[in-house]
N, C-alpha and C positions, 0 to 999 in steps of 0.2 A: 317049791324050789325051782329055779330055774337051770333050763337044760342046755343054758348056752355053753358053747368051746371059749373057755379063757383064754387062749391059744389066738384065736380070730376076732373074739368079738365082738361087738356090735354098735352101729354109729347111726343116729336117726338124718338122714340126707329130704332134705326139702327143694323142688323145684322155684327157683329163686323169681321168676315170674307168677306164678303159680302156687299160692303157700296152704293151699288144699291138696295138693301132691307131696304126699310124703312114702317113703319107704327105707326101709333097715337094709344094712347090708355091712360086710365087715367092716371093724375097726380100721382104719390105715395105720392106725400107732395103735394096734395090738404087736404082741411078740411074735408073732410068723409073718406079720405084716414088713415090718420095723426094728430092725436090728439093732441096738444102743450104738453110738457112737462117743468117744471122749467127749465127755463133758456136757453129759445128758442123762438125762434121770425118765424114767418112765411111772406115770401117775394112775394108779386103776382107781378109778371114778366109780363112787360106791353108790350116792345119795345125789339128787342133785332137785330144784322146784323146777316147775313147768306155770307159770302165770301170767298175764299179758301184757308183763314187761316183754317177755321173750317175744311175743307175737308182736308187739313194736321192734323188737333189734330185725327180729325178721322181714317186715314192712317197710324199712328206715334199712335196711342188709346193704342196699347199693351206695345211696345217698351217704350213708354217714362210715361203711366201710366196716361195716359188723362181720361180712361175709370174711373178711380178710384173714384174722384171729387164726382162724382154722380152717383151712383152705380141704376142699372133698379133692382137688384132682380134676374136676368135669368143671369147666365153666357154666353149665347150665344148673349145678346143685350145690347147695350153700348148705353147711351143719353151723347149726344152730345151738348158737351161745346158751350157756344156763350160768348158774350159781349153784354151788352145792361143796361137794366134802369127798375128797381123793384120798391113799393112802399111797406114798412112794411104796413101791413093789421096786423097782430096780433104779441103782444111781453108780455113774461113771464120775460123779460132782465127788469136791472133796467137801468136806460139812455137812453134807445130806444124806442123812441116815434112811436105810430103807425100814420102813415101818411107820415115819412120820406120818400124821394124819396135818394135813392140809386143807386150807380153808382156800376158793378164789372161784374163779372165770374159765369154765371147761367148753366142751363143743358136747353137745347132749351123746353120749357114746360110753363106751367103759375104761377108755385108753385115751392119756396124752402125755405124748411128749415133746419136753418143754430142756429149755439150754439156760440154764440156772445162772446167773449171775449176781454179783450182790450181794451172798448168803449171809445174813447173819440170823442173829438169834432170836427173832422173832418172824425170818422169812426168806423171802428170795422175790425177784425179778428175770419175770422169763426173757429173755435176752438174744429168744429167736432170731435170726436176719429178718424174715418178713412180718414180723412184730416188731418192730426197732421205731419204726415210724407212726405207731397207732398208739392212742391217749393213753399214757402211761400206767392211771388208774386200772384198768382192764388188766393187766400184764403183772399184777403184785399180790404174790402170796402168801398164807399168814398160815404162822402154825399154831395148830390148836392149844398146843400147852404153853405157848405163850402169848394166848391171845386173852387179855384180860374182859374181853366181851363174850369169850366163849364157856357155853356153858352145856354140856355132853348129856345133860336132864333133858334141854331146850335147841338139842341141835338140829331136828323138824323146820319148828318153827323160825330159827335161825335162818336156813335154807331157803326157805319161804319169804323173809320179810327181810334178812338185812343189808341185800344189795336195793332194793326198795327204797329203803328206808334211808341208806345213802343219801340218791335223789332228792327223799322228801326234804331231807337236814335241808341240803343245796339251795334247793326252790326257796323257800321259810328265806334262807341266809342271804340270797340273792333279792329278793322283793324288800327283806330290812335292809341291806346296804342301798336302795334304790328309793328307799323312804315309802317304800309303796306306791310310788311313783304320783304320788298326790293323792290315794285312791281312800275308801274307807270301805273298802267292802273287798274283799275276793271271793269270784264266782270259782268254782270246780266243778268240772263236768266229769262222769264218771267217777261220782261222789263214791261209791261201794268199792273202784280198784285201790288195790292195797296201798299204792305210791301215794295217791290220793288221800286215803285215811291218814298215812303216815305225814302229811304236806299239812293236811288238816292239825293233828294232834300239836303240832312244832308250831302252827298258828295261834293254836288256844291255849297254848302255855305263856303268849304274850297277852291274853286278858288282864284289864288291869292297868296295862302302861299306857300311857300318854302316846296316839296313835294308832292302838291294835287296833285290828280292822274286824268287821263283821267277817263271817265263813259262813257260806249259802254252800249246799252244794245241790250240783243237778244231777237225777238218776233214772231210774226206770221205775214202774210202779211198783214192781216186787222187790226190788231193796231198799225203796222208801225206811220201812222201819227198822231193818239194820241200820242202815246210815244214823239214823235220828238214834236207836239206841249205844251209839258208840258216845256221847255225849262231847264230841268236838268240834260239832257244826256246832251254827248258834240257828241256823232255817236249813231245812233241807226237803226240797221241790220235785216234782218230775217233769221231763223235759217242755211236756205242751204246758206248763204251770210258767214258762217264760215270763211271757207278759202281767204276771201279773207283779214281777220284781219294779221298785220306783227306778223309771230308766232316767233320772235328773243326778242319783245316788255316782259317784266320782266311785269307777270299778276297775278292778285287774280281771282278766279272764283267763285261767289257769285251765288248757286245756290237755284235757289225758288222755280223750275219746281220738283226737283226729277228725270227727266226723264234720266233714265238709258241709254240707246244709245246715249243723248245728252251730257250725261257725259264724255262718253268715244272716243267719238269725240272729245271732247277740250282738253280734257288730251291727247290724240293723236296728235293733233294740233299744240300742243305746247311743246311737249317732245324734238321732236330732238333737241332746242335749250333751253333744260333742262330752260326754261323761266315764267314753272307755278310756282310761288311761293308758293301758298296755294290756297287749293280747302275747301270751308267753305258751307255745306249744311247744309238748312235752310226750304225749307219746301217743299211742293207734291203739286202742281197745277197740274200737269201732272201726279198723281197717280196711272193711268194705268200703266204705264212704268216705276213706282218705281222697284227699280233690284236695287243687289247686287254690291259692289263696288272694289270685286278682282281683283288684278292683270291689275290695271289699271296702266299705266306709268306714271311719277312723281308724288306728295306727295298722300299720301293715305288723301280723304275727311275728313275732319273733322265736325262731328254734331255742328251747330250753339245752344245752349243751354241758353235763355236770361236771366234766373234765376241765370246762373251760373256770368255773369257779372253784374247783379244787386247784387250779393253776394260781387264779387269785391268789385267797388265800393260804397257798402255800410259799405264796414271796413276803418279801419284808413290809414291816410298818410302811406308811399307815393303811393300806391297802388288804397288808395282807399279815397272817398270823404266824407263820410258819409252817414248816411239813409237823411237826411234833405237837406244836400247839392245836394245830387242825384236826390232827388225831385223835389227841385226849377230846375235843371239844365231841367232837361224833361220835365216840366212845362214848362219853358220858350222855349222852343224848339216844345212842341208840339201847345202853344199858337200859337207863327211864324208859322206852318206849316198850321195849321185852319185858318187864316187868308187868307193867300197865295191861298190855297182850296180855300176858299169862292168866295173869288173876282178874282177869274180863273176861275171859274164855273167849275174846277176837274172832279166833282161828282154829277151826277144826282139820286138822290134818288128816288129810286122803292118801295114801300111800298105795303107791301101783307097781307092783313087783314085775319083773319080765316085760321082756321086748312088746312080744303081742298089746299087753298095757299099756307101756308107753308109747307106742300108736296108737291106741285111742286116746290117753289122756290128751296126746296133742292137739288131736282132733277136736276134742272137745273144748278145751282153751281155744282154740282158733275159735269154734263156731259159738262162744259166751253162753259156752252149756254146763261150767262150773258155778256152783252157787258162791256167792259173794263169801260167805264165813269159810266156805273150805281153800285150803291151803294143797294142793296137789306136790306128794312128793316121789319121784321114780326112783327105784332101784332098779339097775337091769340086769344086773347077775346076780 
């Protein structure tokens, strides 16, 4: 059990230059911290993943505004975004009952508070002033007993995979609306991260149609046959194994590492026979090697931005689906994929109780010292 004070605390704070410095210290939106105000609810954050989506929101902190969510107080230390499962402890909101358990977007810590607007009977939108202008997605809460994807057997694995999995829908949805961009193959690099699998999985459910394209993915030598035993690549390589992919083949290159030299190897690859289609980056698994993307041959990268095609698709015909249709559609899709998970055994969840833990868990996600099938989940109090 852990011997932390509810009363204080505790918030993991990362040096925002620097994401090998990290250290705990109280919550700001604990209760001796943070006194409620009208029209605010206070959230104690029970469960939440640690995977290297987070080590990209952390890498990507400045550039795309992840630090902002949750501001530490210091301009030099940024807390760090997660996914996971809160339980209202206290609310000044009218509709928000305290005991709700809650599904969304926390700051890796025990405590947030959030300025609840919107409530209805499936959630709320935090409505903070300094969240008002950052992508809406991030800022929308779901309650567990109305969440028809939620399932309290599989809420681990949930934790784990279905802000991921979000993404992965997105990527899939964005390369079909874009025809594949002419392409008949999509490369993935950082074929074993979970976004990846899941980007992979929503590719190989279009086997069969007119168009679907090959799924190669590129990995390291010890997840080769993980990769290959999920059965949703159709080839899957390790990274010096490049060359020997046909560089005439018309490709998308789905990148989830970041890693800069890995970049410009495939853009090299595949330039003489002008065959990259579209280079679409997506996130920093490989963070060390995050580098600039000048003067690379053929299409210059394009930032993958999921907010920006949940906006799509949430406007009208023929463009876009609706917010409701958009919903059911990822629902149903990430239901399919939870299922698939479970009874594959995917995912072996690692569960790291207390602060001390979750300093090293993070540690170890930074330096890609988790093995690919486990799923890291923290508890801190």
């Amino acid at each position: 059990m852990s011997d932390l004070n509810p009363a204080t605390g505790q918030r993991l704070f990362i040096q925002r230059t620097q994401l090998a410095q990290a250290q705990l210290g109280p919550d700001p939106d604990a209760p001796a911290q943070r006194p409620l105000q009208a029209g605010e609810a206070r959230l104690a954050v029970q469960r939440f993943s640690l995977t290297a989506n987070n080590i990209t929101y952390a890498a990507f902190g400045e550039a795309m505004r992840y630090w902002d969510f949750f501001p530490s107080g210091d301009a030099a230390l940024g807390c760090l975004p997660v996914w996971g499962f809160a339980t209202v402890a206290e609310s000044q909101v009218d509709g928000l009952a305290v005991g709700r358990r809650v599904w969304g977007y926390y700051p890796a810590g025990t405590h947030l508070v959030v300025a609840p607007s919107k409530v209805s009977a499936h959630g709320f939108t935090d409505g903070a002033a300094h969240r008002r202008e950052l992508a809406l997605v991030y800022n929308q809460y779901q309650f567990c007993d109305a969440d028809p994807g939620y399932r309290a057997d599989l809420e681990d694995l949930q934790a784990v995979l279905r802000p991921l999995f979000m993404t992965s829908f997105l990527i899939d949805d964005f390369l079909d609306v874009n025809g594949f961009f002419g392409a008949t193959q999509v490369l993935l690099s950082s074929a074993s991260s979970k976004t990846a699998v899941g980007t992979a999985h929503c590719l190989a459910l279009r086997r069969g149609r007119p168009g679907a394209p090959r799924i190669v993915g590129l990995t390291s030598p010890g997840n080769v046959a993980y990769c290959r035993s999920l059965g949703c690549y159709d080839a899957v390589l390790t990274y010096d194994a490049l060359p020997s992919l046909d560089a005439a083949t018309p490709t998308v290159y789905v990148d989830f590492s970041g890693d800069a030299p890995l970049r410009r190897a495939i853009h090299g690859h595949f330039a003489a026979a002008d065959a990259l289609r579209h280079s679409c980056s997506v996130g920093g698994t490989h963070w060390q090697a995050l580098g600039a993307a000048r003067d690379l041959p053929g299409p210059k990268p394009v930032l993958f931005f999921a907010p920006a095609q949940v906006k799509l698709r949430s406007g009208p015909p023929p463009e876009g689906w609706g917010p409701a249709e958009l919903q059911r559609r990822m629902g149903e899709a990430w239901v399919g994929f939870l299922a698939q998970v479970a009874a594959g055994d995917w995912v072996q969840i690692d569960a790291r109780l207390g602060a001390p833990a979750a300093l090293q868990a993070y540690g170890q996600v930074l330096g890609g010292q988790v093995d690919a099938r486990q799923g890291v989940v923290v508890a801190l109090a």
